[in-house]
DOFI-183825 format. One record per residue (C-alpha): residue number from 1; residue in one letter; x, y, z. Coordinates in pm, 1 decimal, m for minus. Layout:
<kezas>
+------+------+----------+----------+----------+
: resi : resn :        u :        v :        w :
+------+------+----------+----------+----------+
:  NUM :    A :        X :        Y :        Z :
...
+------+------+----------+----------+----------+
</kezas>
This chain:
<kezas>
+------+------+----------+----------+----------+
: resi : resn :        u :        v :        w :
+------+------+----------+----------+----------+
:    1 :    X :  m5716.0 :  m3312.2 :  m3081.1 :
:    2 :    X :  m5919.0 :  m3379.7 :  m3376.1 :
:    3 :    X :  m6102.2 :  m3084.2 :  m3471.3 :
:    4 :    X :  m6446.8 :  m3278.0 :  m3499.9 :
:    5 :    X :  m6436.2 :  m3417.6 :  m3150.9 :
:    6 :    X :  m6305.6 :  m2994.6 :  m3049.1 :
:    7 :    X :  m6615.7 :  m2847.4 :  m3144.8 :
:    8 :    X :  m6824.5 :  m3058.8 :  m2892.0 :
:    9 :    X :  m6519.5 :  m3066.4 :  m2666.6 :
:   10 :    X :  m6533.8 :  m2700.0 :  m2629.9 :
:   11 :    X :  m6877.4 :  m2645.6 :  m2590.1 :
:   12 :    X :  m6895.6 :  m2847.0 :  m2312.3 :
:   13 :    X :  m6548.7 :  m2687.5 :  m2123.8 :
:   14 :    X :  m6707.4 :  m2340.7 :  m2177.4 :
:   15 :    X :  m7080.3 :  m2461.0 :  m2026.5 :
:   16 :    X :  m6853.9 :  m2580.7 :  m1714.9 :
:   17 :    X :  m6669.3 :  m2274.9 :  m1698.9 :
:   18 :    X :  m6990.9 :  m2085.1 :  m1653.0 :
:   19 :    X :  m7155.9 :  m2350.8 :  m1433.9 :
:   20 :    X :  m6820.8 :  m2276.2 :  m1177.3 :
:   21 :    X :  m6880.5 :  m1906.4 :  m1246.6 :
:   22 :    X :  m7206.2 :  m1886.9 :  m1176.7 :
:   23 :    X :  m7261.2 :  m1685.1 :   m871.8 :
:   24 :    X :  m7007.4 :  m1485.7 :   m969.8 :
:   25 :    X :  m7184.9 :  m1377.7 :  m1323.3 :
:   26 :    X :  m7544.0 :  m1349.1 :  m1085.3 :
:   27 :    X :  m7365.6 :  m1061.9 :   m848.9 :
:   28 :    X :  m7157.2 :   m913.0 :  m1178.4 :
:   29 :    X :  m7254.1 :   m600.3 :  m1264.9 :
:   30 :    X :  m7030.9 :   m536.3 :  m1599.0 :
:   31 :    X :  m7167.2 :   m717.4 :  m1938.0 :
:   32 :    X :  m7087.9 :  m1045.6 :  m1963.2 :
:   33 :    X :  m6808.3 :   m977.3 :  m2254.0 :
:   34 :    X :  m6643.5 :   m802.0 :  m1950.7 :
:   35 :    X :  m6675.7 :  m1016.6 :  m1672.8 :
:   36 :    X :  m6394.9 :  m1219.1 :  m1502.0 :
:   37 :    X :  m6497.2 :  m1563.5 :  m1572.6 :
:   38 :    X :  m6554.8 :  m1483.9 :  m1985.7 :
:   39 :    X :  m6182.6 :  m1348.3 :  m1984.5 :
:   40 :    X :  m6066.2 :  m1674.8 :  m1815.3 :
:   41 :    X :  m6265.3 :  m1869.4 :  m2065.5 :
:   42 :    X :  m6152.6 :  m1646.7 :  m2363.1 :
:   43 :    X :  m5773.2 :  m1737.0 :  m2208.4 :
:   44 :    X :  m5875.9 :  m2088.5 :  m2183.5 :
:   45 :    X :  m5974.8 :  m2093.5 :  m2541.5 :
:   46 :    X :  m5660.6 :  m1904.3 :  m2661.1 :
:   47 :    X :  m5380.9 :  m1994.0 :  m2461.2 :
:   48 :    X :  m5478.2 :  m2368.8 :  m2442.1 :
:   49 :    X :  m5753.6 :  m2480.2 :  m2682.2 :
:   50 :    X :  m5625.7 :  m2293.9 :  m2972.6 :
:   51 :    X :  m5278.4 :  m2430.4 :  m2970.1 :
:   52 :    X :  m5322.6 :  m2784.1 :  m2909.5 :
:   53 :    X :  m5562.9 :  m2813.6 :  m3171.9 :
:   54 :    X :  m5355.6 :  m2566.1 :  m3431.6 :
:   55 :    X :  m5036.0 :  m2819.7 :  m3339.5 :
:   56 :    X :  m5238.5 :  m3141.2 :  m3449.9 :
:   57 :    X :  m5398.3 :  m2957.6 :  m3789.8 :
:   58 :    X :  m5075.0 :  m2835.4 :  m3836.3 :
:   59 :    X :  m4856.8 :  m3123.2 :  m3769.4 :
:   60 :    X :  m5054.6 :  m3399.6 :  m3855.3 :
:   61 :    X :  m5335.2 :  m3248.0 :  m4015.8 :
:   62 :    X :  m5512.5 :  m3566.7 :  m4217.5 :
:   63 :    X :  m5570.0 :  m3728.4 :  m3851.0 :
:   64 :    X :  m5700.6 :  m3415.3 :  m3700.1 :
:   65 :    X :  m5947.7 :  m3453.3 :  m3957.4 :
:   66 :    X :  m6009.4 :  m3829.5 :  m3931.5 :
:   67 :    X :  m5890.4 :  m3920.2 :  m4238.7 :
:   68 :    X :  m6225.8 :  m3734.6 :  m4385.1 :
:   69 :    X :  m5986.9 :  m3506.0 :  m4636.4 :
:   70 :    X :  m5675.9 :  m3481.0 :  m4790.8 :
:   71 :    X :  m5550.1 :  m3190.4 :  m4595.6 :
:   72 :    X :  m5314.9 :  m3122.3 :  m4847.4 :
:   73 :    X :  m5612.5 :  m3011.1 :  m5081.1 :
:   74 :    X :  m5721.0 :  m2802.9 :  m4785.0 :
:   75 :    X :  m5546.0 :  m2407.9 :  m4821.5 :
:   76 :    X :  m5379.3 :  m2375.3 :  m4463.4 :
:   77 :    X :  m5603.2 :  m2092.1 :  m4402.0 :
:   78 :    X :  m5895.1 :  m2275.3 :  m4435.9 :
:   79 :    X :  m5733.6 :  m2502.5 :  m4167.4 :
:   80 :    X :  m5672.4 :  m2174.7 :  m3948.3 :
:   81 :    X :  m6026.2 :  m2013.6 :  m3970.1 :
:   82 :    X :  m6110.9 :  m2361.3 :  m3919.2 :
:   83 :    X :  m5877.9 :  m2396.4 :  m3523.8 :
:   84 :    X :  m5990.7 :  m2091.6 :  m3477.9 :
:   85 :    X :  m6359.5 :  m2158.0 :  m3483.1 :
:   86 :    X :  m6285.1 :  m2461.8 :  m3304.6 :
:   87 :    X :  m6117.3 :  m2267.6 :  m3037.4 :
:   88 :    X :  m6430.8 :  m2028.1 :  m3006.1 :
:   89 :    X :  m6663.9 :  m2235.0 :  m2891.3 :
:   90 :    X :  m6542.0 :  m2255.6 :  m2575.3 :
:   91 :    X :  m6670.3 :  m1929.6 :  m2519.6 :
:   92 :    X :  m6967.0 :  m1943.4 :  m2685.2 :
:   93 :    X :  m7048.7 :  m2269.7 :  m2483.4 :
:   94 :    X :  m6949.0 :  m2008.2 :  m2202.2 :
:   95 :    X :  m7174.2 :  m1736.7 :  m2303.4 :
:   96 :    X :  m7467.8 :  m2004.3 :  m2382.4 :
:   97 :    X :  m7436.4 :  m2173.5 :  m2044.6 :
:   98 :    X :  m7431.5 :  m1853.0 :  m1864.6 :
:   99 :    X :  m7743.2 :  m1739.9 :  m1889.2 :
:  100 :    X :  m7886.2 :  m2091.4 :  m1785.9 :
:  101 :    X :  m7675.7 :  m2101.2 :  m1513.0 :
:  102 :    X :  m7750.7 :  m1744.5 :  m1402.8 :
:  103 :    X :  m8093.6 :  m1844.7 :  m1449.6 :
:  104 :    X :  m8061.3 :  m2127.3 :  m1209.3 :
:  105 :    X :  m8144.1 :  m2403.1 :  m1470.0 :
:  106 :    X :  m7971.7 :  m2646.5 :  m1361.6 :
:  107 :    X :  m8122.7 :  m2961.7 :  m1519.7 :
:  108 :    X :  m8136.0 :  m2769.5 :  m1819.8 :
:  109 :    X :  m7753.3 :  m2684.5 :  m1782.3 :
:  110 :    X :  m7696.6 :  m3070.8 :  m1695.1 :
:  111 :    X :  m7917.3 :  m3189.5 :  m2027.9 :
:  112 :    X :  m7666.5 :  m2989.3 :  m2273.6 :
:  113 :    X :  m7373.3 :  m3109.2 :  m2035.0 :
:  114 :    X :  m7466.0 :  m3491.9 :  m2107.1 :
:  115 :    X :  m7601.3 :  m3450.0 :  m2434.9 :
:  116 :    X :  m7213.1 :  m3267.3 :  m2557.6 :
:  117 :    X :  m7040.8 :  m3494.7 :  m2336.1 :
:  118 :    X :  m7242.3 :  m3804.3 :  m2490.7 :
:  119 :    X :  m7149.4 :  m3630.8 :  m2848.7 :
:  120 :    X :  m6794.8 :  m3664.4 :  m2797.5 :
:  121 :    X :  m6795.9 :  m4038.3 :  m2635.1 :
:  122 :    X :  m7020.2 :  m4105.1 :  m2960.0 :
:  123 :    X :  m6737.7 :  m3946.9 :  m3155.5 :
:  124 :    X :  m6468.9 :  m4135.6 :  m3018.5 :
:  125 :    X :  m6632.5 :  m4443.0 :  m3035.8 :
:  126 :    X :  m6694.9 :  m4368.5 :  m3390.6 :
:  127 :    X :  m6370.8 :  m4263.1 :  m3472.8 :
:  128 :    X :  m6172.0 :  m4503.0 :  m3296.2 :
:  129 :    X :  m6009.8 :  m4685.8 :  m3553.9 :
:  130 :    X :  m5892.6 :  m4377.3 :  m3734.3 :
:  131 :    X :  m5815.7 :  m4187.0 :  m3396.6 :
:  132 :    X :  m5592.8 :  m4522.9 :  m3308.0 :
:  133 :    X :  m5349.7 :  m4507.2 :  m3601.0 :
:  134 :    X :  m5084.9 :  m4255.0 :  m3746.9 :
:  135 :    X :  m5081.0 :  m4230.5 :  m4142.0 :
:  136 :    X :  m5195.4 :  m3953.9 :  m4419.2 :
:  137 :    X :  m5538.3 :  m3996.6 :  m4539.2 :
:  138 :    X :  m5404.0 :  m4151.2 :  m4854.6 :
:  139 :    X :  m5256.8 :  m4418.2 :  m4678.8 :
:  140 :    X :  m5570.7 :  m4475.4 :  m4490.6 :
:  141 :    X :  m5784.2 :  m4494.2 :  m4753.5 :
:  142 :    X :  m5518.0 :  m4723.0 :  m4943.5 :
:  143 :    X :  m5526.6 :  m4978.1 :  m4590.0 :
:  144 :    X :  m5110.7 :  m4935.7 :  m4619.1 :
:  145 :    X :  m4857.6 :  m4744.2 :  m4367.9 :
:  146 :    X :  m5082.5 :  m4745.9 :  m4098.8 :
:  147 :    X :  m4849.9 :  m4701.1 :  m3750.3 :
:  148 :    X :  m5085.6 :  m4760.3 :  m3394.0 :
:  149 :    X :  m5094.4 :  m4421.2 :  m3269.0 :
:  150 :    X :  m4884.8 :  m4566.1 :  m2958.3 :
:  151 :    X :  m4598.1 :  m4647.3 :  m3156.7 :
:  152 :    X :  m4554.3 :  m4306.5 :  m3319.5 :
:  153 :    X :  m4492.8 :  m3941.7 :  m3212.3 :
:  154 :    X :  m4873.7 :  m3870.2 :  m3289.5 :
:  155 :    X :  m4939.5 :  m4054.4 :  m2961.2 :
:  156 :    X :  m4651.1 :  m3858.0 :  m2756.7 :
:  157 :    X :  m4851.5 :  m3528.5 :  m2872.2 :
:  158 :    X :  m5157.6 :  m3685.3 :  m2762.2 :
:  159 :    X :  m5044.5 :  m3756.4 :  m2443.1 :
:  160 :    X :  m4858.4 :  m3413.4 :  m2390.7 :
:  161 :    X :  m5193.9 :  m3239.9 :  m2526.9 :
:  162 :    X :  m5426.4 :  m3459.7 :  m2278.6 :
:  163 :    X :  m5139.7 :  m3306.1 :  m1979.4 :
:  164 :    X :  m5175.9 :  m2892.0 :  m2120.4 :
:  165 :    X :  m5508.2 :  m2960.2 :  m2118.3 :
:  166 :    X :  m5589.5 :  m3097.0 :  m1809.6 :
:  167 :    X :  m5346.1 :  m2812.6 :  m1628.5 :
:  168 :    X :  m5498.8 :  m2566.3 :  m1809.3 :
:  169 :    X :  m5855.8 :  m2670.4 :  m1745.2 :
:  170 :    X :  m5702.7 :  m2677.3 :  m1361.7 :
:  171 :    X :  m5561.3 :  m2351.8 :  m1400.9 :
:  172 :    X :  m5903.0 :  m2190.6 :  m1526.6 :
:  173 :    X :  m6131.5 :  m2390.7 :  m1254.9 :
:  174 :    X :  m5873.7 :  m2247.7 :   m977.1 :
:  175 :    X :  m5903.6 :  m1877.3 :  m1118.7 :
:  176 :    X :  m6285.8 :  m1922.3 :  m1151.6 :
:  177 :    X :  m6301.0 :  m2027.1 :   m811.7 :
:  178 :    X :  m6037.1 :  m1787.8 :   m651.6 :
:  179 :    X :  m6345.9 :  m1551.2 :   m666.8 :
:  180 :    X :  m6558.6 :  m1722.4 :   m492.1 :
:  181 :    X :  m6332.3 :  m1744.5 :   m182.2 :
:  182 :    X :  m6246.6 :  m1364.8 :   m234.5 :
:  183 :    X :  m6605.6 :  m1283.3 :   m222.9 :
+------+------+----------+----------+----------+
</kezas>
């Protein structure tokens, strides 16, 4: 996943995560850094998020940039601190949405929904060309090497990446609402 279109991505996982939570959070009476549905997010974030987006800056690290950089300017720990903070915002988008949803504000809850998920359509429209094609930024920049994402193991990772995220986005809805059906 390109680490532009993760930060938005994130966001907008977490805010649903806390929308599915969200009479579970009203009733909770620990903090919300303790509560059920943050530690599903927070494994969400970690056990999914994290390493799908560390494989592609790691791996093929100019395209999980869009071309923007070299990455091989870029000191690999800058790239970590920059998965990493990637990875977070899935719960902050948790911990932001919370409170709306708790809150009942729903239309307020659906406005940031659209407006992240609108973000990331916008990005991948944007992007589309350089998301379609599997080369190093120099080559991009240079117009030579260029291989269509479909004809390269770039788009056999972003196929397998679409798959762990989808189950794990499963996984986290079916925990999340596991409570309800306890309560």
């Amino acid at each position: 996943m390109p680490l532009p279109l993760a930060l938005p991505f994130a966001l907008l996982v977490g805010g649903s995560f806390a929308w599915l939570a969200r009479a579970e959070l009203a009733r909770s009476e620990v903090p919300l850094l303790l509560s059920r549905p943050f530690l599903v997010a927070l494994a969400f974030g970690l056990l999914v998020l994290a390493p799908v987006v560390g494989w592609f800056s790691a791996f093929h690290g100019d395209w999980a940039h869009l071309y923007l950089v070299d990455t091989s300017r870029i000191p690999s720990a800058v790239d970590l601190l920059v998965v990493v903070f990637a990875s977070s915002q899935v719960i902050v988008g948790f911990a932001l949405a919370a409170r709306l949803a708790v809150a009942r504000r729903e239309a307020r809850l659906l406005q940031l929904g659209a407006a992240l998920a609108t973000a990331s359509a916008l990005g991948c429209a944007i992007g589309s060309r350089r998301l379609g094609v599997s080369a190093t930024t120099p080559q991009w920049v240079g117009g030579f090497g260029l291989v269509p994402i479909g004809e390269s193991p770039l788009g056999r990772a972003v196929l397998a990446s679409w798959i762990a995220l989808a189950l794990g986005y499963v996984w986290a809805v079916l925990a999340l609402r596991s409570a309800k059906s306890a309560s």
